[in-house]
C-alpha positions in Angstrom: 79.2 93.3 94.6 77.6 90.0 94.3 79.0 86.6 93.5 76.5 83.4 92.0 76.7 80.5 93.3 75.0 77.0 91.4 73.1 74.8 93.9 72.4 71.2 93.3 69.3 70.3 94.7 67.7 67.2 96.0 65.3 65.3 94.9 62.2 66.8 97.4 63.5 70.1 96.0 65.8 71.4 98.7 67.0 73.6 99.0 64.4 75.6 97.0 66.1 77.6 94.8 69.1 76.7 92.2 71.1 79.7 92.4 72.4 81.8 95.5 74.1 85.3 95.2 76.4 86.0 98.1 77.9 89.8 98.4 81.5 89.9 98.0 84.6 92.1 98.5 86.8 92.1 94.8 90.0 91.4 95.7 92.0 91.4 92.5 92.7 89.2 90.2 89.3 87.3 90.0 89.4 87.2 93.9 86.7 88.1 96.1 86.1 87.7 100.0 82.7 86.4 101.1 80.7 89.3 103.3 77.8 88.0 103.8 76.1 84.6 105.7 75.4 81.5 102.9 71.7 80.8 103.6 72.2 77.7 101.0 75.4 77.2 99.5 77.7 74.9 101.0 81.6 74.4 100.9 81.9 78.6 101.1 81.8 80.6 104.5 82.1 84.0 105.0 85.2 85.7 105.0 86.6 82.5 102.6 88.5 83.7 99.2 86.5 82.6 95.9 87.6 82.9 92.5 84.8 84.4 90.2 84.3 84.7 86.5 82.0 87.0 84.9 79.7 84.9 82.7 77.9 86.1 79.6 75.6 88.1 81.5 78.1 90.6 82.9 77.0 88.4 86.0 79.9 87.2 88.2 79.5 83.2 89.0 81.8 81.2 91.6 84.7 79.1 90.3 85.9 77.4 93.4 87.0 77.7 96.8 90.5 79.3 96.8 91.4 79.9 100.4 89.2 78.9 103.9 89.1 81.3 106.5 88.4 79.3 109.7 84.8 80.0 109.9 81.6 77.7 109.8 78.3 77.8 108.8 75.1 76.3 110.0 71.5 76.7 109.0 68.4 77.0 111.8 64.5 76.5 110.7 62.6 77.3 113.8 59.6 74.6 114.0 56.2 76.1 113.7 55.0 74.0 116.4 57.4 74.9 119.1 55.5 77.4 121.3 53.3 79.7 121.6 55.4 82.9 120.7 55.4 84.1 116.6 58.1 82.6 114.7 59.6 86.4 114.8 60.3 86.2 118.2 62.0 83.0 118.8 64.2 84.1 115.7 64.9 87.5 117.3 65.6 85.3 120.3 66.9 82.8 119.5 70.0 84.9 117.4 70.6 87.2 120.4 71.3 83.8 122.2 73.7 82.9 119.5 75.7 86.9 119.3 76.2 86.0 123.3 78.2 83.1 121.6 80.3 85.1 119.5 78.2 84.2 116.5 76.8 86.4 113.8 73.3 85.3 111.9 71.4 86.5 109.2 67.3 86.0 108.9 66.3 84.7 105.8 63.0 86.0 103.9 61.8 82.3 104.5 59.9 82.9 108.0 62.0 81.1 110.9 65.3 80.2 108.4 68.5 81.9 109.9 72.3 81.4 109.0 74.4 81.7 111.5 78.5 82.3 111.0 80.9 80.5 113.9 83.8 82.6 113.6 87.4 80.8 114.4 87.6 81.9 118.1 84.2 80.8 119.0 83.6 77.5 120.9 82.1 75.4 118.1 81.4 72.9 120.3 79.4 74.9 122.7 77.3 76.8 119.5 76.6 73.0 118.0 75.5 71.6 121.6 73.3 74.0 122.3 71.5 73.7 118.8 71.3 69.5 119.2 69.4 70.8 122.7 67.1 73.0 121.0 66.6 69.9 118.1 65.8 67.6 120.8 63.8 69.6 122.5 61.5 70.1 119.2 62.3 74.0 119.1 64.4 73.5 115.6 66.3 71.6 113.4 69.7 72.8 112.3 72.2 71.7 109.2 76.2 72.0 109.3 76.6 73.4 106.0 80.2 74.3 106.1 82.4 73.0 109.0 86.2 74.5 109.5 86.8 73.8 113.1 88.4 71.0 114.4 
């Protein structure tokens, strides 16, 4: 199933929608596990416990945060003028670069957008070092949405 989540969004319109849906396992009780990567929420990371009302609609919207799992979540956009290879490449690269880190990632239907999970027992501090690299470098630019490790 799905779970809603209301975005607020800036004023240059970012992130470019108002509402994300995030599948979710039902729990009980108007509990439900994230299972899936947030490309644009923040404050939620997979695997954490929400509690969920269904609205109106029959559609189920997020009430709050009710128990953090230990994982974080950051957000890549590849830079168009990095390179010479396709945008579909250096994603395809660039996320089997981050699974060698013990991190999962998801491509967004924006070209070049990926969400990447850091699960508990991955070195944080290794994934985030090696994204500031990349940054510097002009490759990407990367956002710590949700951070749970120390």
């Amino acid at each position: 199933m799905k779970v809603l989540f209301e975005l607020a969004r800036s004023a240059d319109g970012y992130p470019p929608a108002t509402t994300e849906s995030l599948w979710a396992i039902e729990l009980g009780g108007g509990r439900y596990q994230i299972d899936s990567i947030p490309f644009f929420v923040t404050g939620v990371s997979c695997f954490d416990i929400v509690s969920a009302t269904r609205n109106a609609d029959g559609v189920f919207c997020c009430s709050g945060l009710l128990e953090e799992k230990g994982h974080s979540t950051i957000r890549v956009i590849l830079l168009d003028n990095a390179g010479s290879e396709s945008i579909e490449t250096r994603s395809k690269e660039l996320r089997s670069v981050l699974k060698t880190r013990g991190c999962s990632t998801e491509q967004s239907h924006i070209p070049g957008l990926i969400s990447l999970d850091v699960p508990p027992e991955a070195d944080f501090q290794d994934v985030r070092s090696f994204l500031q690299k990349g940054s510097e470098s002009g490759l990407w630019d990367y956002e710590e949405a949700t951070v749970a490790h120390p």
